[in-house]
C-alpha positions in Angstrom: -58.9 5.1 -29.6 -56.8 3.1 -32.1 -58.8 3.8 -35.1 -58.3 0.4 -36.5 -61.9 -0.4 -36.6 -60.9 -3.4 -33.9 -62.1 -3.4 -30.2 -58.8 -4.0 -28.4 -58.5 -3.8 -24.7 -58.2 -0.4 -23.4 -61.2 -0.1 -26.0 -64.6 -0.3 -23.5 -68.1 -1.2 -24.7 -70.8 1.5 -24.5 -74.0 1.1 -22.8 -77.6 1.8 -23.4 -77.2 2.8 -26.8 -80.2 1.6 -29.4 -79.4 -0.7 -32.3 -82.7 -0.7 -34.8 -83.3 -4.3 -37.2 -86.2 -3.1 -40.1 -87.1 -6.0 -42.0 -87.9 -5.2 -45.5 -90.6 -6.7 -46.7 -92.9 -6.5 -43.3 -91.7 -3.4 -41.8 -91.8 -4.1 -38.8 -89.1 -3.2 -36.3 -87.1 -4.8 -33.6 -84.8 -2.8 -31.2 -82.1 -4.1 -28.6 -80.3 -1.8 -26.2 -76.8 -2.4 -25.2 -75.6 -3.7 -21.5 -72.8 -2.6 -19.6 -70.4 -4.4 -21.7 -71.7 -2.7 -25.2 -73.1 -6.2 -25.6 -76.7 -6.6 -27.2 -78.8 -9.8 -28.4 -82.0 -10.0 -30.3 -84.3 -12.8 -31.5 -85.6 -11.9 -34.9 -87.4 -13.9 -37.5 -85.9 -15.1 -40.9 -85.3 -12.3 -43.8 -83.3 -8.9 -44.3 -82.7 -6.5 -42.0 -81.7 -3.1 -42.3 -79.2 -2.4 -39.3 -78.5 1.4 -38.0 -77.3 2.6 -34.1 -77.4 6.2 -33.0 -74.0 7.6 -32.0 -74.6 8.4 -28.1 -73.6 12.3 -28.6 -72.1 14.7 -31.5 -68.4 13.3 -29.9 -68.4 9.7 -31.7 -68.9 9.0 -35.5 -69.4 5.8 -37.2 -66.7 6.0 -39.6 -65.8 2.4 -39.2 -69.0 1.9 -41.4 -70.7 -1.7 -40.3 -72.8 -3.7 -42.8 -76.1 -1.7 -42.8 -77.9 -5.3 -44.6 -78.5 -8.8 -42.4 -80.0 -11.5 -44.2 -81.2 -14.3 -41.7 -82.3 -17.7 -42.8 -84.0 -19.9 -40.5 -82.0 -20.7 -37.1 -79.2 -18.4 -38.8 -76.6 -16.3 -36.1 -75.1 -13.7 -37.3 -73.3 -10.7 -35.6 -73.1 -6.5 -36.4 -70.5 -4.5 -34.8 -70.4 -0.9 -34.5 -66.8 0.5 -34.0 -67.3 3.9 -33.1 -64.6 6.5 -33.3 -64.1 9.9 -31.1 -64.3 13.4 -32.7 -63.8 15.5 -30.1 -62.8 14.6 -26.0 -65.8 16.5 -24.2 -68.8 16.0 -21.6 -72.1 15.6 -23.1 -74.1 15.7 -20.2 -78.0 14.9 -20.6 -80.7 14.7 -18.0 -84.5 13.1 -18.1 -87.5 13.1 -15.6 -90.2 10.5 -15.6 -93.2 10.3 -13.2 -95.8 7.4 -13.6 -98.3 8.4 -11.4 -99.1 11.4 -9.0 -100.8 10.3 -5.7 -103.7 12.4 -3.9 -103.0 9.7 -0.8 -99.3 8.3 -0.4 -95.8 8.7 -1.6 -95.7 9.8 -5.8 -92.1 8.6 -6.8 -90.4 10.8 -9.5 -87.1 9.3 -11.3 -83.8 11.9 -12.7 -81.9 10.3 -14.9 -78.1 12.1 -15.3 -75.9 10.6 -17.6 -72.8 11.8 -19.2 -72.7 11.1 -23.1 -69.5 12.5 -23.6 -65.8 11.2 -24.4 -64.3 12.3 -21.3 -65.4 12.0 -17.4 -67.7 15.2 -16.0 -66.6 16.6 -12.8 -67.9 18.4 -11.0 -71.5 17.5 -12.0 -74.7 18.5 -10.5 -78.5 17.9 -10.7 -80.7 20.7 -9.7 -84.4 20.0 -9.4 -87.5 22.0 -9.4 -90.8 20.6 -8.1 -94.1 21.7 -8.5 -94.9 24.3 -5.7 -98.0 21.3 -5.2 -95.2 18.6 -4.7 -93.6 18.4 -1.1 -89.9 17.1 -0.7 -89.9 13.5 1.3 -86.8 11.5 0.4 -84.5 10.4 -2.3 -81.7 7.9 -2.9 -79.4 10.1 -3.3 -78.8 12.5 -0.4 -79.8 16.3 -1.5 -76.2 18.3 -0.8 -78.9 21.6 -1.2 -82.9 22.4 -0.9 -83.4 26.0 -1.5 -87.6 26.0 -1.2 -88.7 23.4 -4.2 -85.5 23.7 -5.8 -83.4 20.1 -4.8 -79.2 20.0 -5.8 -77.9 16.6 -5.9 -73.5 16.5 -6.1 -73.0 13.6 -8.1 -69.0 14.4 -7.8 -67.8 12.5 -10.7 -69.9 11.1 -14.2 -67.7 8.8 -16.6 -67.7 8.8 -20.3 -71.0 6.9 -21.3 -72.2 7.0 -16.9 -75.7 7.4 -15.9 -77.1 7.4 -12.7 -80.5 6.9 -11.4 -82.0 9.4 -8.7 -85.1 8.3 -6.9 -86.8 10.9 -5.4 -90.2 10.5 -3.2 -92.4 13.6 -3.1 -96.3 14.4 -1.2 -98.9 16.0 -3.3 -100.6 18.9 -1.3 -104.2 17.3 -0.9 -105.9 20.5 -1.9 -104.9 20.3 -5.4 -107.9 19.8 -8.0 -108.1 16.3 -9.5 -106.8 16.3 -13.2 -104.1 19.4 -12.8 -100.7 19.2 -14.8 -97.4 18.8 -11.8 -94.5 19.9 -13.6 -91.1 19.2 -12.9 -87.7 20.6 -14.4 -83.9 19.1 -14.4 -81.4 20.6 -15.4 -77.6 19.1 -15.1 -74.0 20.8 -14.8 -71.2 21.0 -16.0 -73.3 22.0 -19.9 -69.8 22.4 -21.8 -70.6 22.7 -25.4 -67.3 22.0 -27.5 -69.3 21.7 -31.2 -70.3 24.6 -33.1 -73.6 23.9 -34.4 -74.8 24.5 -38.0 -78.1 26.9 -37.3 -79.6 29.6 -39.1 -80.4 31.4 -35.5 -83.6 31.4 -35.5 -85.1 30.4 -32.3 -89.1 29.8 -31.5 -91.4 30.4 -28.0 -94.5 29.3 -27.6 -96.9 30.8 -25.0 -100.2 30.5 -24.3 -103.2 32.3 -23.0 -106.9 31.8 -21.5 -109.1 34.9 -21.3 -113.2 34.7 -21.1 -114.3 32.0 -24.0 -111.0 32.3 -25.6 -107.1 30.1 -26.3 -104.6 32.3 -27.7 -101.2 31.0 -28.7 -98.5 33.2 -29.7 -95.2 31.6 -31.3 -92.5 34.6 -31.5 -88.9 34.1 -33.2 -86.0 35.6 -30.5 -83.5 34.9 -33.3 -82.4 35.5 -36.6 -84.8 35.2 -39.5 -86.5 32.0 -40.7 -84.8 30.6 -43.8 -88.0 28.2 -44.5 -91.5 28.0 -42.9 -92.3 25.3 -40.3 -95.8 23.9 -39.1 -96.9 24.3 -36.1 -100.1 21.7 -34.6 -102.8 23.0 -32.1 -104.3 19.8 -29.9 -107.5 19.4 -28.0 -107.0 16.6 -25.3 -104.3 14.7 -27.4 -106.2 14.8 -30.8 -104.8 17.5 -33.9 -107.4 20.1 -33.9 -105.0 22.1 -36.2 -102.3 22.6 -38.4 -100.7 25.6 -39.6 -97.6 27.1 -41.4 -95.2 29.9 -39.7 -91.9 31.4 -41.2 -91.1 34.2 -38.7 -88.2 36.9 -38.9 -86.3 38.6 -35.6 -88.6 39.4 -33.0 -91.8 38.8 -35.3 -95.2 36.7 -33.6 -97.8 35.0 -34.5 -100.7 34.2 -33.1 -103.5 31.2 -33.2 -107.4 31.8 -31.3 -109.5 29.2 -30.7 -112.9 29.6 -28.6 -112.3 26.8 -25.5 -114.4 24.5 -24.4 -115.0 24.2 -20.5 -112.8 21.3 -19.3 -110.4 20.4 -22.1 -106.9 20.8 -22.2 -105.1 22.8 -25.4 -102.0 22.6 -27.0 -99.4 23.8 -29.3 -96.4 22.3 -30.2 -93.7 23.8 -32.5 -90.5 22.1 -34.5 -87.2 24.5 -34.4 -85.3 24.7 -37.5 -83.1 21.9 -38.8 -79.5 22.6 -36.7 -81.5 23.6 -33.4 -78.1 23.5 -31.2 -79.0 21.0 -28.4 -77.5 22.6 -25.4 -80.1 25.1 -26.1 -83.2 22.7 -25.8 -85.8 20.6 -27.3 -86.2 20.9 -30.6 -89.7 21.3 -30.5 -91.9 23.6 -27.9 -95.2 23.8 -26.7 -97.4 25.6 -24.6 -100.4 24.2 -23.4 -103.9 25.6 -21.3 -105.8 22.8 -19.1 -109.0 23.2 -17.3 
């Protein structure tokens, strides 16, 4: 907040943030996350380093500009700050959903991840979350304030700058569902203030896709302004690239890819927006997928 470059005391540490080492002339790449303090530590062996960290949202910028070169020698210490300054005071709330397994017999635990990115504390923030209509509601960590059918709200009252909070939530699979079926799950979080204008051409891509008889179809349509440049879009059969293709699509125009489908397999597309895709408006890349 001083802009002096120099933590002082009313200056906090951020958390979970990613600081990358790449050593020249391997390659290879080391990663350390920060801890609650802004604190990180990695063993690495001897030889030079290029350092980088990822601001945590839009709202901080590393103008205080750290050395972006470690050279080690053997049993060497050395340390890398990264003073980051404050652009704008605003939430930046994000939300994530992981699921490691799905259980035909016993409990299939799901994990929401809320955190607030921002400069400034989020209040008041809420997690709504939509299960599968093949996923039945058990427990969670967190008390639901709301269950409206598969739809779960969680009040998380009040996120601090650079918070997150861990929801746990138990579910039941229906034990008629088909072995091998996709369970999907949305999150979304609230407040989703935006306070940066972003620098995008408009253009905004959908993907959809299609099974009839022997047949895939996957239709990408632009619901924005016109492409400035075309963009390659990849068609995959169980995980492995089957296809590659460009697009450049004006307002409202589609495109469409066939492929005959073999019994069984699972296809996909998958998309990238154009450089500037604002990200309170999604993923940068979409997909649409057929399985079975």
């Amino acid at each position: 907040t001083s802009f002096d470059c120099a933590q002082d005391s009313l200056e906090i540490g951020l958390q979970q943030l990613m600081v990358r080492f790449k050593q020249g002339q391997s390659g290879f790449e080391y990663f350390a996350l920060t801890d609650s303090n802004g604190h990180y530590e990695v063993a690495l062996p001897y030889g030079t380093y290029q350092v980088e960290m990822a601001t945590p949202s839009v709202y901080y910028d590393l103008n205080c500009l750290p050395p972006d070169t470690l050279f080690l020698t053997s049993y060497d210490q050395d340390t890398v700050d990264f003073p980051l300054t404050i652009t704008d005071y605003c939430t930046y709330n994000s939300v994530s959903v992981s699921a490691p397994f799905i259980r035909f017999n016993g409990l299939s635990p799901i994990t929401v991840k809320a955190c607030n990115y921002g400069t400034i504390e989020s209040y008041p923030t809420r997690v709504e979350v939509e299960l599968d209509s093949a996923l039945s509601f058990v427990s969670a960590n967190i008390p639901a304030s709301q269950i409206m059918g598969q739809t779960l709200i969680f009040d998380l009252d009040t996120l601090a700058a650079n918070e997150c909070v861990d929801i746990y939530i138990q579910t039941q699979l229906d034990t008629l569902t088909l072995p091998g079926a996709t369970h999907c799950i949305e999150a979304q979080i609230y407040p989703d203030t935006v306070c940066v204008l972003p620098t995008w051409t408009g253009a905004r891509i959908t993907a959809s896709a299609s099974c009839k008889d022997d047949s895939i179809t996957f239709t990408l349509t632009n619901k924005g302004m016109d492409m400035i440049a075309a963009q390659t879009t990849t068609v995959y059969i169980d995980d492995v690239i089957f296809k590659t293709a460009p697009f450049q699509l004006d307002n409202q125009e589609s495109v469409s890819f066939v492929e005959l489908a073999d019994s069984g397999a699972t296809y996909l597309i998958q998309a990238p927006q154009e450089s500037g895709y604002p990200f309170y408006l999604g993923d940068s890349t979409v997909i649409a997928f057929e399985e079975g």
